[in-house]
N, C-alpha and C positions, 0 to 999 in steps of 0.2 A: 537498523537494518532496513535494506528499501527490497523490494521483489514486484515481479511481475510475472504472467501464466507465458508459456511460451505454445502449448500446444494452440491447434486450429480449427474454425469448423468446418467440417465436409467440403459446402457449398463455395467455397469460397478461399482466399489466400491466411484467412486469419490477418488481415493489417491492420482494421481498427480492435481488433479482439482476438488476440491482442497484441499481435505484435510492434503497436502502438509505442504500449506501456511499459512494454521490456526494453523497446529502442530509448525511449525516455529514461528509462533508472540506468541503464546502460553509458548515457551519456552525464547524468548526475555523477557518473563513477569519474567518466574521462576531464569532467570539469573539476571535481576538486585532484584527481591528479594532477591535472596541467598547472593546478593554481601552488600547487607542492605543497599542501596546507597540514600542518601537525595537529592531531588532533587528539584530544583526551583520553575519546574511546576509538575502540577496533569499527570500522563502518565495513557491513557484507551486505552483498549485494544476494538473491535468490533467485532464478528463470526456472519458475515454477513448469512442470508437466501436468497431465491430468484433470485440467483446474475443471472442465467441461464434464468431467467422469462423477464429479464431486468432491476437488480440491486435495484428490489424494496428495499430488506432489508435497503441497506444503500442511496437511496433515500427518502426512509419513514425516519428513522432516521435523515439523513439532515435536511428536510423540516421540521422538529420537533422541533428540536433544532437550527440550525444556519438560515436557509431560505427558502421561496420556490422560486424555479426560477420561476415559471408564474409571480412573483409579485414585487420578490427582496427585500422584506421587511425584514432588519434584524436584526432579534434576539440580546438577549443581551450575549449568547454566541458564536455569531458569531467576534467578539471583541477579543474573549480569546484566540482562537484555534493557536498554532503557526504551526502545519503542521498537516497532514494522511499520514503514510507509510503503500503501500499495495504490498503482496508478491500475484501473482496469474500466473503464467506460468511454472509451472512444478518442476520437482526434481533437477533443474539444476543449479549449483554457480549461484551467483550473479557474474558479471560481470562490474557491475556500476548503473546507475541511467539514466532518463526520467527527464531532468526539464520540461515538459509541458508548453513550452514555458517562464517557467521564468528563463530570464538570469540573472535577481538579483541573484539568489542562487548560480548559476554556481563555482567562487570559493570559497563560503562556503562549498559546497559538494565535491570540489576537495580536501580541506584541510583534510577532515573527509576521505573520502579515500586511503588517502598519506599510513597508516599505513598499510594498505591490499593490496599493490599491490602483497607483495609474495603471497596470496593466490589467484591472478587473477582479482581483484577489481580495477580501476581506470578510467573507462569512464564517461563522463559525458555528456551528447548530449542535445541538446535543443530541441529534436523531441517528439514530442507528441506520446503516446499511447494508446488504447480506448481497449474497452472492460470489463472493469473491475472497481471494488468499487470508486478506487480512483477521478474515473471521477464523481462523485455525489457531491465529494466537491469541485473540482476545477470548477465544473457547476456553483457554488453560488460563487464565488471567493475566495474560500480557498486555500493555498497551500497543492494538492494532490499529490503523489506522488507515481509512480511504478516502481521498481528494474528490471534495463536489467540482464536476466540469459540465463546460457545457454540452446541449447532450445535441447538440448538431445533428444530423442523422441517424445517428447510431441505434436508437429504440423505433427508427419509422422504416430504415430502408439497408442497415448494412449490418445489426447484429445479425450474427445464425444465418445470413441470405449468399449467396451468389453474388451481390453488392460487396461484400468484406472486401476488397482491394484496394491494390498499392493508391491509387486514380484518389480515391475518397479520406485521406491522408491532409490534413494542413499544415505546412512547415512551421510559419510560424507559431500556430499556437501548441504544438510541440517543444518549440522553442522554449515557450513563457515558462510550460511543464518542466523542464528538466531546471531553467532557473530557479522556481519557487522551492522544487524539492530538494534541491541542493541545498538551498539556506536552510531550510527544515531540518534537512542530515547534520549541515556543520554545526547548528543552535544543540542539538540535540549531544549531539556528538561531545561540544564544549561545553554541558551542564556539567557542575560540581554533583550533582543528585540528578539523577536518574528521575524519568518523567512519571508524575504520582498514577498510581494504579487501584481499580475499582477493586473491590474485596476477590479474593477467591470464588469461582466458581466452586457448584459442589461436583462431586465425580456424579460422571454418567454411564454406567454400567450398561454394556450394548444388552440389547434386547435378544432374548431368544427364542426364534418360531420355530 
């Protein structure tokens, strides 16, 4: 599963945040259609709302379908899911990958890279990143997943600002984006076993004031 936030903020059109990252998974969809490709598993696509409110969209969605973390109780397609690829930090290459602390993947996702290093792809870090969709499934113990990019303007001049428009946009390295996470989806898509997952979370019973 790939996803991105579709909502905007105030000041600005939402283009690098995100509607970036929606046009990227968006088009990750229309390239392996055009390419007619059969594929092992079901691949869905997500244009999250909310994500600025605190990630309702794709926390309602989770809790719906795979779990809710107050309780852990899970669903019967919680079972199925083999990853979530989410693009959310700006117009800038991909540069690698976030295992969020799962070093299972590590050189699965180095192998999937190998082919991209000419175009600047090949990190792989075990360091955690927050902020964003993919942390709604890696909450319930899904492997979620957020692409290291470069961070071109986006933390100095166009997150949250009046800057966020269409103008501050890079074709090509959009471009780069929807070809890496494509092959991400198809690899993923055509494992025999599902991508290994970090232990269960324990449930987190909301707090009451």
């Amino acid at each position: 599963m790939i996803g991105g936030h579709l909502d905007s903020w105030q000041a600005g059109t939402g283009a690098t945040d995100n509607a970036s990252g929606s046009a990227v998974m968006m088009e990750v969809m229309r390239i392996l259609k055009a390419l007619n490709i059969s594929t092992k598993r079901t691949i869905r696509i997500g244009l999250w709302s909310a994500e600025e409110q605190g990630l309702w969209g794709s926390r309602g969605y989770v809790k719906k379908t795979f779990a809710d973390p107050a309780d852990m109780k899970l669903l019967p397609e919680h079972e199925k899911l083999s990853a979530y690829y989410n693009i959310d930090n700006g117009t800038g290459k991909i540069r690698g990958i976030y295992l969020q602390g799962n070093e299972a993947c590590r050189d699965i996702f180095k192998a999937w890279l190998t082919p991209f290093k000419d175009l600047g792809a090949g990190t792989v870090t075990i360091n955690n990143t927050g902020g964003t969709d993919h942390q709604s499934f890696d909450g319930v113990g899904l492997p979620g997943f957020q692409f290291i990019q470069d961070p071109i303007e986006y933390d100095t001049r166009t997150h949250h600002s009046n800057m966020d428009v269409y103008d501050h946009l890079i074709e090509d390295d959009l471009k780069q984006m929807a070809t890496i996470v494509a092959s991400f989806v198809y690899h993923t898509a055509q494992r025999d076993a599902k991508l290994p997952r970090k232990p269960l979370p324990a449930a987190r019973p909301a707090v009451r004031r």
